[in-house]
C-alpha positions as CSV (number, residue, x, y, z in Angstrom):
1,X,205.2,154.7,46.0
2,X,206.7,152.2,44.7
3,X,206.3,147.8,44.4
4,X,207.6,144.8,42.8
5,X,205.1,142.7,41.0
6,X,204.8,139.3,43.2
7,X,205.6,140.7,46.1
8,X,203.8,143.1,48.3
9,X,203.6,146.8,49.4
10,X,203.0,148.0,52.9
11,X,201.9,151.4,52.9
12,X,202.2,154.1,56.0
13,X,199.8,155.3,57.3
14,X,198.0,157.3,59.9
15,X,194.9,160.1,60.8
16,X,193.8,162.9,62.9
17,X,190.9,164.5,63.8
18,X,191.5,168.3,63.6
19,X,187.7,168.8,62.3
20,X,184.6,169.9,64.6
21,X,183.8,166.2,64.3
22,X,186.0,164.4,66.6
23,X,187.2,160.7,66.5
24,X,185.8,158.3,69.3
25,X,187.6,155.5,69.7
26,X,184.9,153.6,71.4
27,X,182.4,153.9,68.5
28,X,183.1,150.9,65.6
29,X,185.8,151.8,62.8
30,X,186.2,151.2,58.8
31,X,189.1,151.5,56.8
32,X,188.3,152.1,53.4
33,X,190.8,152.1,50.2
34,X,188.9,153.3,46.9
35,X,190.8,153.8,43.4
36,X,191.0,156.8,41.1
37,X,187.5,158.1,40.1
38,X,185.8,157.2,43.1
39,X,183.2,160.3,43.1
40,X,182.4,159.6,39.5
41,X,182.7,155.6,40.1
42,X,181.5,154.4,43.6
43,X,181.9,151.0,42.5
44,X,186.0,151.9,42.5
45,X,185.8,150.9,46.5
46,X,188.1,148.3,46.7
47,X,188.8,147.4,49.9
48,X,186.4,147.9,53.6
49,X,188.1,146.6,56.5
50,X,184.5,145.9,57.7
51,X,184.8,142.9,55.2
52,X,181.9,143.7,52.7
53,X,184.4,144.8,50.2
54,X,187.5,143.1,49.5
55,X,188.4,143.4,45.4
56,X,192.1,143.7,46.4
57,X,194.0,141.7,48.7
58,X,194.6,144.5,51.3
59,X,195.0,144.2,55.0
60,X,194.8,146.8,57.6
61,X,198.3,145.8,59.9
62,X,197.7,149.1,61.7
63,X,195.4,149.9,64.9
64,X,192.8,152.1,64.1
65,X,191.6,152.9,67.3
66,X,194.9,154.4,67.9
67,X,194.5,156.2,64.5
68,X,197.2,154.0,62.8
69,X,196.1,153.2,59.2
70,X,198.9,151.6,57.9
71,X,198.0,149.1,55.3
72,X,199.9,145.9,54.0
73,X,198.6,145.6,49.9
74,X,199.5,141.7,49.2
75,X,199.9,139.8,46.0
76,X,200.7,143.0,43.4
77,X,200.8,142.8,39.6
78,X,201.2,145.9,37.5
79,X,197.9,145.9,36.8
80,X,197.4,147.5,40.3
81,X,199.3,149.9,39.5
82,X,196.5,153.7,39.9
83,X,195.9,156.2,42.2
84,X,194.3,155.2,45.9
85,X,192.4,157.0,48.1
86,X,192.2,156.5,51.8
87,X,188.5,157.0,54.4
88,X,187.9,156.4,58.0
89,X,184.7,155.9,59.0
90,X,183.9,156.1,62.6
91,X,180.2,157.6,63.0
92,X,179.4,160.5,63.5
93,X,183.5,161.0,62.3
94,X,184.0,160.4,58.8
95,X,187.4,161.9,56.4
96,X,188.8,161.1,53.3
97,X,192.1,162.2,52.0
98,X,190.8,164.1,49.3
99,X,194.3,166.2,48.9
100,X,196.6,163.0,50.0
101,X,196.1,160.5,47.2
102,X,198.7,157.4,47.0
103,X,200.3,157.0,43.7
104,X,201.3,153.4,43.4
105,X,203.2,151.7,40.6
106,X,203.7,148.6,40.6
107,X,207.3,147.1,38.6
108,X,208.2,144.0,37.1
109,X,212.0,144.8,37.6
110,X,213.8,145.7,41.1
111,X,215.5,148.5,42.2
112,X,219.6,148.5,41.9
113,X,221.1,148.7,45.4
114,X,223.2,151.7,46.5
115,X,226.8,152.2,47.2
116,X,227.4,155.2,49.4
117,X,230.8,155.9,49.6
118,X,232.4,158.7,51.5
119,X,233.7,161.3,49.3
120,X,237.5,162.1,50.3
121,X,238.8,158.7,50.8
122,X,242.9,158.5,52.3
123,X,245.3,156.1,52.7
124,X,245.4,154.7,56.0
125,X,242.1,156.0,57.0
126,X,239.0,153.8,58.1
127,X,236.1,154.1,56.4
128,X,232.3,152.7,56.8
129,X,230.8,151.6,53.2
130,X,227.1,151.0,53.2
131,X,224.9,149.0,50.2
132,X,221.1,149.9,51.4
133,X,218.0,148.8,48.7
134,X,214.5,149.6,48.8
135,X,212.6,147.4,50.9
136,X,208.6,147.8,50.0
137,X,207.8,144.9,52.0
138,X,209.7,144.7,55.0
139,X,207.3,141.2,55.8
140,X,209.6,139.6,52.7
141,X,212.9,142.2,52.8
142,X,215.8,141.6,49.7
143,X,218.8,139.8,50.9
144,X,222.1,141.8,50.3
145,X,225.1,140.8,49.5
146,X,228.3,142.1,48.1
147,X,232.0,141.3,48.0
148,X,233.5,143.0,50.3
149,X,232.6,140.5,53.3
150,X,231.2,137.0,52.9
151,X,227.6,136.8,54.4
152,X,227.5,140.2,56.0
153,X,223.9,140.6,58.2
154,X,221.5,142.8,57.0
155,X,219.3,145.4,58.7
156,X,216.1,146.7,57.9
157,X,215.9,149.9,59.2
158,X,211.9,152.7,58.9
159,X,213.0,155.5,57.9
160,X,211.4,159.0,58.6
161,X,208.4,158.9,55.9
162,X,207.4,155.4,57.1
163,X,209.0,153.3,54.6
164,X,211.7,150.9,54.7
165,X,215.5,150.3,53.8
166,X,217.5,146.9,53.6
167,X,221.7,147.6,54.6
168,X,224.8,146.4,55.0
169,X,227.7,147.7,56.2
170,X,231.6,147.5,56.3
171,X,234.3,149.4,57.8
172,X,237.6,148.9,56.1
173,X,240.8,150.9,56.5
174,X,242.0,151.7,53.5
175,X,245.5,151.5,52.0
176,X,247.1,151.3,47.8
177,X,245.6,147.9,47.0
178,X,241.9,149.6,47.7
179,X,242.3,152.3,44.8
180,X,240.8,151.0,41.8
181,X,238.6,148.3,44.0
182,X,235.5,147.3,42.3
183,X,232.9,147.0,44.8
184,X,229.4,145.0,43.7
185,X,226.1,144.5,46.0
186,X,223.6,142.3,45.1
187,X,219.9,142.4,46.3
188,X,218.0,139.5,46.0
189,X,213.6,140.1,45.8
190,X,212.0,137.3,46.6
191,X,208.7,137.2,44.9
192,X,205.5,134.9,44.5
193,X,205.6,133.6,48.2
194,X,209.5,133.2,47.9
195,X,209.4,130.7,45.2
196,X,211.2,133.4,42.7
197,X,213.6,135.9,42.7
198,X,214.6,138.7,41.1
199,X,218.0,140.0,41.4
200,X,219.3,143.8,40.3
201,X,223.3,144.9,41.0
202,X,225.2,147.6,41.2
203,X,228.9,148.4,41.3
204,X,231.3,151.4,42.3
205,X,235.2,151.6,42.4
206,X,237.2,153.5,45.1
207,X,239.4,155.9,44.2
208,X,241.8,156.5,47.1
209,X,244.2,159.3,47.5
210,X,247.7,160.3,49.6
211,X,247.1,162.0,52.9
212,X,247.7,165.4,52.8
213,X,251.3,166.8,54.1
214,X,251.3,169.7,55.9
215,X,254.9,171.7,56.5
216,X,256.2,174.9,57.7
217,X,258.3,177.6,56.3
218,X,260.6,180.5,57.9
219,X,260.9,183.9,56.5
220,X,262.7,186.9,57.7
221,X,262.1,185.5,61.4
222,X,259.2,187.1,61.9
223,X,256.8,185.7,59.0
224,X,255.9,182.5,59.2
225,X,254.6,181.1,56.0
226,X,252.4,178.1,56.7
227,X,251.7,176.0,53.2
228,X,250.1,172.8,52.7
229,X,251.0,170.2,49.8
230,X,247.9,168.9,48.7
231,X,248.6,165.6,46.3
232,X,246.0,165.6,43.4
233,X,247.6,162.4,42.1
234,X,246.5,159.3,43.7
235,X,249.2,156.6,44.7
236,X,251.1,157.7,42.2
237,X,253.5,154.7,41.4
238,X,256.0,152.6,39.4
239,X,254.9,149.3,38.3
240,X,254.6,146.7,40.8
241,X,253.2,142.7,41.0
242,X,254.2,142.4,37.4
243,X,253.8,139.0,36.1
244,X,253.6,136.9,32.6
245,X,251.3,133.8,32.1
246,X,250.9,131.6,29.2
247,X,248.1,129.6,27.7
248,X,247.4,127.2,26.7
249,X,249.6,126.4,30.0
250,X,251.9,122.6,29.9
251,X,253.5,121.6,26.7
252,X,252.1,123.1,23.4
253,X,252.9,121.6,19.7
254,X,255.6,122.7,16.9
255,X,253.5,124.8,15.1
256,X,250.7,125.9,17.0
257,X,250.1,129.5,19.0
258,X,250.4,130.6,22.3
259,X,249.7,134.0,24.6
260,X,252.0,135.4,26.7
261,X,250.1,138.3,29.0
262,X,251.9,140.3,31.0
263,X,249.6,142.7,33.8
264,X,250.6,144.8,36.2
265,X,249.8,147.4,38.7
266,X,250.8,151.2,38.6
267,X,249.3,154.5,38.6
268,X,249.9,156.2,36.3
269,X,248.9,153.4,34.2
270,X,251.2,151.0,32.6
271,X,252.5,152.8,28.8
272,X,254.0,150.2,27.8
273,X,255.0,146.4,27.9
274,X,257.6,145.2,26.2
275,X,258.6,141.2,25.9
276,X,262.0,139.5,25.6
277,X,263.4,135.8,25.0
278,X,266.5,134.6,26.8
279,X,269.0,133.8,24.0
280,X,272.7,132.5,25.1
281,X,273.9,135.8,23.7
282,X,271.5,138.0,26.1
283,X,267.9,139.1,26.4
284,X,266.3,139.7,23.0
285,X,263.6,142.0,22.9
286,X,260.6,140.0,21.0
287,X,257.5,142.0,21.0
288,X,255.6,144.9,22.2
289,X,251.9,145.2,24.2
290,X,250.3,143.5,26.7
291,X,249.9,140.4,24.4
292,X,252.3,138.5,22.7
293,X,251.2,136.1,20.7
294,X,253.3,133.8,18.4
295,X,253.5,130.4,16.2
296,X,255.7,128.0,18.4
297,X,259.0,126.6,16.5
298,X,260.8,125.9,19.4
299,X,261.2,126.2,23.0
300,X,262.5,129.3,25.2
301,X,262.5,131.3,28.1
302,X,260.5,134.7,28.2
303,X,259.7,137.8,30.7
304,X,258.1,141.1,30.0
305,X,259.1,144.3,31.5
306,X,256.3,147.0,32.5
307,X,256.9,150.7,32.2
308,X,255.3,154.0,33.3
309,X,256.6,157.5,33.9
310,X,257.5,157.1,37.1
311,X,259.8,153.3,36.3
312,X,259.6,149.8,35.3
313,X,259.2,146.1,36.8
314,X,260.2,143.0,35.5
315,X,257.9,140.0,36.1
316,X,259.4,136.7,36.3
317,X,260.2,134.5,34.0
318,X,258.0,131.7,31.9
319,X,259.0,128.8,29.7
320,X,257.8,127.6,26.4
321,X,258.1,123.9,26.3
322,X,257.7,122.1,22.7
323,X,256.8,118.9,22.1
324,X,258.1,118.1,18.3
325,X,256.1,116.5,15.6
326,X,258.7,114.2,14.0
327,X,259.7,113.3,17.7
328,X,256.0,112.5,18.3
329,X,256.0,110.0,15.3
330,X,259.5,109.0,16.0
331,X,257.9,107.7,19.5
332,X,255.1,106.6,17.7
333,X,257.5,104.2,15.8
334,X,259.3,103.0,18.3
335,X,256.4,101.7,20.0
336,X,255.4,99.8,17.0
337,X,258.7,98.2,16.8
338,X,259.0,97.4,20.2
339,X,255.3,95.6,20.1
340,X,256.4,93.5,16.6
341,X,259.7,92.9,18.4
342,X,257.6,91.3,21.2
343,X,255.2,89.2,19.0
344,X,257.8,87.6,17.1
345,X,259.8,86.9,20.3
346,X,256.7,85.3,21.7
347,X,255.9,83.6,18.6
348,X,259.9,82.2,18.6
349,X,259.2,80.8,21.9
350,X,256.0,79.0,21.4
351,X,257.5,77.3,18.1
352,X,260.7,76.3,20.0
353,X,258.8,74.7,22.6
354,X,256.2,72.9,20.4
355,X,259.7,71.7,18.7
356,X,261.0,70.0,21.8
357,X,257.9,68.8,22.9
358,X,257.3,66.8,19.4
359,X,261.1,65.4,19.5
360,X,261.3,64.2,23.0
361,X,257.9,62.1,21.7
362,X,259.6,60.7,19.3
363,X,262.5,59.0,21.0
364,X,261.1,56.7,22.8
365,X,259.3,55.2,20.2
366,X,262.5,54.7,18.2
367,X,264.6,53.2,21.4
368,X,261.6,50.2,21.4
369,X,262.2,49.5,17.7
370,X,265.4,49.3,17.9
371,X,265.5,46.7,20.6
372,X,263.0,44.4,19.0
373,X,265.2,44.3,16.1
374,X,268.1,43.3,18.5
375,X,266.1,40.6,19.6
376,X,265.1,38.7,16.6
């Protein structure tokens, strides 16, 4: 068996009496756990449900009167990681599983989830998908999650042996946008009394095919030939949802370098992409690949054009829009005009008015002088 260090391990398990000696369930009865050795090392007891041994922190979660043993081993590090041997004491009955040992190793790392994925997936079919983990310790179970449905509930479910198994499940129906689907689960341990966790992943990608076509051919009017067309190609299609995206996106500087991407969808895959500018004398073919990248000089308009063996799909189109240097400094300029232009008419303004304001002291003073010279 195996268990994650910081969390804990619950172990199945149960006994019978098929000996002479027989089991009485009225009579006082010991669980005992011992590790590897114990015939050549008594001291290796490590565990009596009586209570005068308990090295390891075990628990007995079972009822042993009704020969359930099932134990719940708490706390584990990897140093518990040996070979365990179960005894039942119930006088005069007594057994130990001699030829049953438990191997137990004890991980620091989870297990990665699993994807089961029915194996002949067809268009327009519905189909369950399940992501299950390992679940040691169903008392502190992973949490599951994955992205094919937001916050989907999980189930713990015992399985035949005992043990235990954390699921989720989907049903989808499936059509051309599921072929090539990545699907990721995520299982989430927690560990240390939940105040850690430790996360493993896993991911598979569908790979859905046509539905098969069945038809029927005449011969002679007696034979009737019945054939079926299997497709071994899957969606097979021209290019579709073609588009082209820049970056840096907005306006970009003389001089400095852009992507154009082009993607697309098709199956077969895309061969080839090729990339034109809109000129006033027609499309001119620019580049080829699914990047074009290039040092801006001026503006323009571009679109790619995707291409398999079975067609092609222009995306839409995408401008480059330039912002020049020079018209940058010009700009730049004429702000610095326009703010000198400003001062000095403020400036003009302030020494005007401190002008009229000094000669409209003046006068009267010059009036009063005059008219005491009239006098005398």
């Amino acid at each position: 068996m195996e268990a994650l260090s910081g969390s804990c391990l619950q172990i199945p398990c149960n006994f019978n009496d098929a000996g002479p000696v027989k089991f009485d369930s009225t009579q006082p009865v010991f669980a005992v756990w011992i590790k590897s050795h114990f015939k050549l090392y008594p001291e290796n007891v490590i565990f009596n449900s009586s209570g005068t041994v308990n090295i390891y922190p075990m628990n007995i979660t079972g009822n042993l009167k009704e020969k359930s043993c099932t134990t719940l081993f708490s706390n584990l590090t990897t140093t518990y990681s040996n070979t365990y041997y179960f005894r039942i004491m119930n006088w005069p009955f007594r057994s130990t599983a001699f030829c049953e040992p438990v191997q137990i190793t004890i991980k620091d790392s989870p297990w990665r989830p699993d994807i089961a994925i029915p194996g002949d997936l067809k268009e327009k079919e519905s189909v369950t998908i399940t992501c299950s983990a390992l679940t040691p310790c169903p008392h502190s179970p992973p949490q599951l999650t994955w992205n094919l449905q937001q916050d989907s509930p999980n189930e713990i479910e015992e399985n035949t042996d005992g043990s235990f198994t954390t699921k989720i499940q989907q049903t989808i129906t499936l059509s051309d946008t599921h072929d090539g689907k990545k699907i990721s689960c995520s299982a989430r341990y927690p560990v240390n009394q939940g105040n850690d966790i430790k996360t493993a992943e896993t991911e598979e990608t569908l790979s859905v095919s046509c539905k098969t076509i069945k038809g029927f051919f005449l011969k002679s009017c007696q034979l009737i030939i019945i054939y079926e067309i299997s497709f071994s190609f899957f969606f097979s299609d021209a290019p579709k949802n073609t588009s082209a995206s820049i970056s840096p996106s907005g306006l970009v500087s003389a001089g400095s370098w852009v992507n154009l991407t082009c993607s697309s969808r098709a199956k077969p895959p895309v061969s080839s992409f090729t990339w034109f500018k809109k000129s006033r004398d027609g499309a001119v073919k620019v580049s080829e690949g699914e990047i074009y990248s290039f040092n801006v000089t001026d503006g323009g308009v571009y679109y790619c054009v995707a291409t398999n063996d079975l067609g092609n799909q222009t995306s839409s189109e995408i401008r480059v829009s330039v912002t020049d240097e020079q018209s940058g400094k010009l700009f730049g300029v004429c702000i610095v005009v326009k703010t000198v232009g400003i001062i000095l008419l403020v400036s003009t303004l302030v020494l005007f008015e401190c002008w009229f304001r000094s000669r409209q002291f003046n006068k009267p003073e010059t009036e009063t002088i005059y008219m005491n010279q009239a006098a005398s």
